[in-house]
N, C-alpha and C positions, 0 to 999 in steps of 0.2 A: 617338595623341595626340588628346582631347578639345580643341573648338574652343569659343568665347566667342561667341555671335551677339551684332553690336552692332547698333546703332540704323540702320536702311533693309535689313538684310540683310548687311552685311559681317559677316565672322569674324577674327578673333583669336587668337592661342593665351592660357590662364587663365593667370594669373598665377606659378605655382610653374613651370609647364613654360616661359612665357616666359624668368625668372630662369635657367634651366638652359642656355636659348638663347644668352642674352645673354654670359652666365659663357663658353660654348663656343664663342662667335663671340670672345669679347675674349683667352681663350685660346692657344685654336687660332693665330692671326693673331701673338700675341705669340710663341709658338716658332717660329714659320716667320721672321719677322722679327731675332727673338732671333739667330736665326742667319743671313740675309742682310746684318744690319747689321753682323753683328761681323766678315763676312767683309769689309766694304767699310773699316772703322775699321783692319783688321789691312792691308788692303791698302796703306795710306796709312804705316803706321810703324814693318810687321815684315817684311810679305813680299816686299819690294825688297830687303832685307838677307839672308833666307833662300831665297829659292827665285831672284832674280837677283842674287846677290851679286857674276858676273862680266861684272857692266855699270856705266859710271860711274849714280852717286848718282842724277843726273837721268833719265839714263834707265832705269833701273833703275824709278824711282818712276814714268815714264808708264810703260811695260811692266806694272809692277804694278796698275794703275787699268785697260791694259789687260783683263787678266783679269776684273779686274769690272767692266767692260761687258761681256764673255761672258755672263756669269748675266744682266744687263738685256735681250741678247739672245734668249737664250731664253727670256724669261718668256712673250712674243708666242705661243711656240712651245706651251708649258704651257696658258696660257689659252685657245687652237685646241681642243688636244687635251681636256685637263680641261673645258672651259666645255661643250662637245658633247657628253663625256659625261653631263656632270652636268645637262644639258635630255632626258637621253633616260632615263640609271637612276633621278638621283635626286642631290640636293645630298651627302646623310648620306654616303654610299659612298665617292666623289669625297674628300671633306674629312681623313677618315680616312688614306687612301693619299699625299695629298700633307705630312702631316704625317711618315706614315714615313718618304716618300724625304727629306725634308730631314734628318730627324735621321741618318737612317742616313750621307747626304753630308755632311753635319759632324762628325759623328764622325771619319770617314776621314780629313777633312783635318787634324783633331786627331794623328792617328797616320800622317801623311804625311811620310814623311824626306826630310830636305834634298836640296839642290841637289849641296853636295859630298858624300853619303852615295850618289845614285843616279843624278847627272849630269841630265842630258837628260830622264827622266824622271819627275824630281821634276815641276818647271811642268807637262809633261804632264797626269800626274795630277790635279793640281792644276786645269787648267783643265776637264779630263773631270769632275771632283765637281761645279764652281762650273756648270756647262753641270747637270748634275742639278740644285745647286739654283735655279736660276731657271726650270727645267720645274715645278719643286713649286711654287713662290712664284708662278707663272703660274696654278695652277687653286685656290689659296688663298683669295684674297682674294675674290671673285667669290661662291664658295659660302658663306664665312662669313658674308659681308655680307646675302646672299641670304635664309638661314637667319634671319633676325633680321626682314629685311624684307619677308619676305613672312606673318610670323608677328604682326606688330606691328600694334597701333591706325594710325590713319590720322593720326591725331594727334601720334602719336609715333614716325611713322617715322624723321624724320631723326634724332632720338637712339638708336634703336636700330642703325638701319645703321652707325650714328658706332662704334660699339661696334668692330666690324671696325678701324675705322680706329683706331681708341684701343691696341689691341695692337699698333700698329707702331710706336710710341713708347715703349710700354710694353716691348717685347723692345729696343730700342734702349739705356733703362736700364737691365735687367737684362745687356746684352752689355757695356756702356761701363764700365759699375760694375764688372764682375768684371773684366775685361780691365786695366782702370784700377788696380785691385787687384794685378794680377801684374805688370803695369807696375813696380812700387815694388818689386819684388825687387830686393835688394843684386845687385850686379855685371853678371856678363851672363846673370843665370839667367831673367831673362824671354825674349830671342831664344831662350836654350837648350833651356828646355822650360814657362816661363811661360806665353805664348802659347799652347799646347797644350790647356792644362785649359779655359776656356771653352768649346773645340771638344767637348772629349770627355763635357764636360757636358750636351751636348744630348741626348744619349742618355737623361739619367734625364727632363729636362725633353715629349720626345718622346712617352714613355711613357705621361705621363702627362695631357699632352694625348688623347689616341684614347683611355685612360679614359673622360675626362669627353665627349668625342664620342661614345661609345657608348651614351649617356645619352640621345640629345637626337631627337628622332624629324622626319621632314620635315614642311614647309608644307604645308597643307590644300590651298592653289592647284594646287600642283604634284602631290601625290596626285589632283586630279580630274582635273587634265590628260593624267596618268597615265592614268586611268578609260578617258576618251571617246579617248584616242587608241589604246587597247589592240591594235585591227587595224591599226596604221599602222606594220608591223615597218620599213619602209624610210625613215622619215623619220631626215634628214640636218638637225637643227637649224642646224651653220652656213654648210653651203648656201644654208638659208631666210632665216638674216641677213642675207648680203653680197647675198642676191636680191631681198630683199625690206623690208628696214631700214637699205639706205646711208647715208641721210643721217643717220638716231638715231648710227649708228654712228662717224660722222665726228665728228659732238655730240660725243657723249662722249666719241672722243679728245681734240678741241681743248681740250676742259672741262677736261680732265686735266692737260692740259701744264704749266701753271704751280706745282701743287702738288706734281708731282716735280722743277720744276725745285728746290723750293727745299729738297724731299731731299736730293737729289743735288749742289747747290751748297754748303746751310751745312749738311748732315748728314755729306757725306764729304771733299768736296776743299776745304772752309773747316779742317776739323781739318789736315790733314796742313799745309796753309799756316800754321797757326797754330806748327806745331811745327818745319817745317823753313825757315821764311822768317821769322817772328818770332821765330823763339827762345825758344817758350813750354814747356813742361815736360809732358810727354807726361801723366803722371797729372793736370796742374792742369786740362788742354785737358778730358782725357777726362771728369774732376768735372765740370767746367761744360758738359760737353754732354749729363751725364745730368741736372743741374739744367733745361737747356733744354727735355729730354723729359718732366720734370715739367710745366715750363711749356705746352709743346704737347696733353697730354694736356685740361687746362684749357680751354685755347682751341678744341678738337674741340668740349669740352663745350658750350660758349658758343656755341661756331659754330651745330652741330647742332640745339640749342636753339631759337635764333634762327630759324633755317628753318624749325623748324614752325609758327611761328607769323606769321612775315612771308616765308614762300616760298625754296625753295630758292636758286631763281636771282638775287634780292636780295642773298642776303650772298656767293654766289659775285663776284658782280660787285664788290660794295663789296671785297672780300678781294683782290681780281685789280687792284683802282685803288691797293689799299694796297701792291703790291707795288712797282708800277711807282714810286710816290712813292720809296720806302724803298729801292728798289735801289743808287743811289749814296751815299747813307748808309749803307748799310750796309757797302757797300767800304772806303769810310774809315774807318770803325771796327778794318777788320781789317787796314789799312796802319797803323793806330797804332801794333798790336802790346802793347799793355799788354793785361794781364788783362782789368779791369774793360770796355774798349775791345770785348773780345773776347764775354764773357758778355752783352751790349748785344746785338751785331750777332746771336749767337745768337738772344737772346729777340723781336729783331723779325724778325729776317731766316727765321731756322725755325720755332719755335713761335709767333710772331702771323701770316705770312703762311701754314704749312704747316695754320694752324689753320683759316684762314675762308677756304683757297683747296681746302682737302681735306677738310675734316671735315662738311658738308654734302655734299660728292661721291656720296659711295655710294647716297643715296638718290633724289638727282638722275638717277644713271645707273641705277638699277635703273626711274626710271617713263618711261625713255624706250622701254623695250622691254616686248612683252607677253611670259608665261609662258613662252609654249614656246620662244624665243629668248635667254631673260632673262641664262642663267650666260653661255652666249655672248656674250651683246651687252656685259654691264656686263667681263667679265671679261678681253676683246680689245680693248674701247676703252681700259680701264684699263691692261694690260700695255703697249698700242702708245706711251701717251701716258709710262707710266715707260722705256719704255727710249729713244724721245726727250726724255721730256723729266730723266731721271736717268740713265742709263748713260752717256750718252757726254761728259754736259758737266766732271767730273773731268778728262779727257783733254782733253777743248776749252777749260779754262779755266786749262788749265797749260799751251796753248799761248800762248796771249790773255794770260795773265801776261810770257811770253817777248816776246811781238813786241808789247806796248806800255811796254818795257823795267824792267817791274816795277810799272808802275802796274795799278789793279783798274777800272780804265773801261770798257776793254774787255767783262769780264766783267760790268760793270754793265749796257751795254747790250744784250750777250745775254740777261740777266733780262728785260730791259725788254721784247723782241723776242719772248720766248716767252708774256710774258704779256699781250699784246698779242693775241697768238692765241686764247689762250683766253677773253678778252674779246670778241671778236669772234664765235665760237661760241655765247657764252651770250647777248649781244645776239640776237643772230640764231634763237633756241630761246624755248621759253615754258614756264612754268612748268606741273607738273603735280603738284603735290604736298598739292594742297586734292581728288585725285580716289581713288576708293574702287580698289582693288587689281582688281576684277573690269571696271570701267570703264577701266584701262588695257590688259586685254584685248578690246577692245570690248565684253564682256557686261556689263551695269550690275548692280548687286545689287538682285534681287530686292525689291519696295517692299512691305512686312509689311502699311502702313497704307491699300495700293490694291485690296484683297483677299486677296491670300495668306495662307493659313493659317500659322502656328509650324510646323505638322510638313511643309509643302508646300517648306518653305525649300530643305532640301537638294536635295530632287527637281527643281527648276526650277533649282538651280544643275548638278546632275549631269546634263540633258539639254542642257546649251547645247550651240549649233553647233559640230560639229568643228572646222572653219574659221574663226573666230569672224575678224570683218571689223576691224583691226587700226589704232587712230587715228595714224597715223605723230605724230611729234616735231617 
């Protein structure tokens, strides 16, 4: 890949092979998601019915949410393993591979027989796939993101990192929409074998993602890091995190918290409340929460946007004050129980808060760490902060529904509580997103106009310090 020299010595990738980036981070991100969402939407209004059909109703549907906190479980697990790979081979490699294992673990569950067809071993199964894909979904986001933001102007970082983030709304409609679709089968042919086809559909969608990742060549950064570390066969990237980037690392989980809470609250256990406590209509629910993923797509943009030009940590915080406002409003919205009540609480509760609480995110966490840390650091603080702050709250907020005897208060103040935390984090951090990609490794870029010759450029970036002295966060 041919790089762009900008203005003081930073690089870029040229415009054609950026577009290729972009397209393959927005991608990529959108099938892995494509199929973690549809696993958590089916968890909420098929797979209590099929895979525990001999547990009452209630329990049946926490046991089913259990399982998907399994995959939020292991994402931690994925993003260890993948983030370490992918600071040591290379992002390209890494991205590839967690694209197959997802498709190939959605498929399966697409062609996983019942509870009454195999007993005991259906769930099994069942949880062994979902435990697959949250190890995929763990070294995913990380690289994609990575891929985009280490290739991008300085300028337009946080829109391009957003990009990553923009495919998990974007597989969100594409799961809702089809699911939604089989949903509306006359009789009981959706439980029967409805349900099924968006699974098996991953397969062609898989495919064709690692296409266009074949396409897309790594970051300049990370190729030189490559270079000058080439005798360093035993470095242990996330040894040197948790050794040597604690507190970046704590950053960016606290950072994170809020914008999976509001995943995991109005992306997965606000549907299933909608349909099993208000009595709202499975296809109407699923329509309007792919309308919402329109809506969130939007607001990424906006967000993203915004940070490049007034700083990351600005609209993290403004996005993290809006939550806290909006949390009990947006409860009553979904105690009304009517449509319109519901499509409301969607647009501010997920896609205005998922928007300027997340969509800024990826750029923010990739400049708390330098290079040879980076899939690690962004990719473990993000997992840790989805699986507390989206895995378990379905399961905690159908308990909080029970012991506040069906009011959503409860719930309201654990929003309030998580994004509090992550407020706190970002107070507490400063922004770094006016600084050049070589200056977050302590190396500054090269200055052209203090002598350096055009052709000296590469050479004084290819000799920096092995070590290079590293500005913590």
């Amino acid at each position: 890949m041919s790089t762009t020299p900008a203005p003081g010595g930073a690089y870029h990738a040229p415009p054609a092979e950026m577009r290729r980036i972009l397209f393959s981070s927005f991608l990529g991100t959108a099938v892995e998601y494509y199929d973690f969402i549809l696993y958590a939407t089916a968890a909420g209004i098929v797979f209590n019915q099929i895979f525990f059909s001999d547990l009452d109703p209630a329990t049946g549907l926490f046991v089913s949410f259990g399982t998907l906190a399994v995959g939020y479980v292991a994402r931690p697990l994925g993003a260890l393993i993948f983030g370490n790979l992918g600071d040591r081979i290379g992002r390209k490699a890494i991205l590839i591979g967690t694209v197959l294992i997802m498709g190939i673990a959605s498929t399966l569950i697409g062609l996983l027989p019942t509870s009454e067809q195999i007993g005991i071993w259906a769930p099994i199964l069942l949880v062994t796939l979902r435990l697959l894909q949250g190890i995929a979904v763990g070294g995913e986001w990380g690289g994609a993101m990575l891929l985009a933001f280490e290739n991008a102007k300085k300028e337009s970082r946080g829109f391009a990192s957003a990009f990553a983030y923009m495919g998990a709304p974007a597989g969100t409609i594409a799961g809702t929409l089809i699911l939604s679709a089989m949903a509306a089968l006359p009789g009981d042919a959706f439980l029967e074998w409805g349900w099924r086809v968006p699974f098996v559909f991953s397969a062609v969608l898989m495919m064709l993602a690692i296409f266009i990742r074949m396409r897309v060549s790594e970051s300049r950064v990370f190729r030189e890091l490559s270079e000058r570390s080439v005798k360093k066969k035993t470095r242990v990237p996330v040894a040197e995190l948790f050794r040597e980037h604690p507190r970046a690392l704590l950053t960016a989980l606290g950072a994170g918290l809020s914008g999976q809470m509001a995943q995991g609250l109005m992306g997965a256990w606000a549907i299933s409340y909608a349909v099993q406590q208000a009595v709202l209509a499975p296809t109407e629910v699923l329509n309007m929460k792919a309308i919402g993923g329109v809506a969130t797509i939007a607001m990424i943009i906006l967000a993203s946007k915004l940070s490049d030009r007034l700083g990351r940590r600005k609209i993290l915080i403004a996005g993290n004050i809006g939550a806290m406002v909006l949390a009990f409003p947006v409860m009553w919205m979904l105690e009304m129980g009517t449509t319109a009540a519901f499509l409301l609480a969607i647009f501010l509760g997920l896609s205005t808060v998922q928007g300027f609480t997340a969509g800024p995110y990826g750029a923010y966490a990739g400049e708390l760490f330098p290079t040879s840390v980076r899939y690690s650091g962004t990719s473990i603080g993000y997992q840790m902060a989805s699986t507390l702050g989206a895995g378990f709250t379905p399961m905690i907020a159908t308990v909080l529904v029970t012991a506040g005897g069906g009011s959503l208060s409860l719930v309201a103040g654990m929003w309030i509580l998580f994004s509090a935390v992550s407020l706190t984090a970002l107070i507490s951090s400063r922004d770094r997103s006016r600084q050049d990609i070589q200056d977050l490794d302590g190396t500054p870029a090269p200055d052209e106009d203090a002598g350096a010759r055009p052709a000296d450029v590469e050479d004084l970036v290819i000799q920096a310090p092995v070590r290079p002295e590293t500005t913590k966060a």
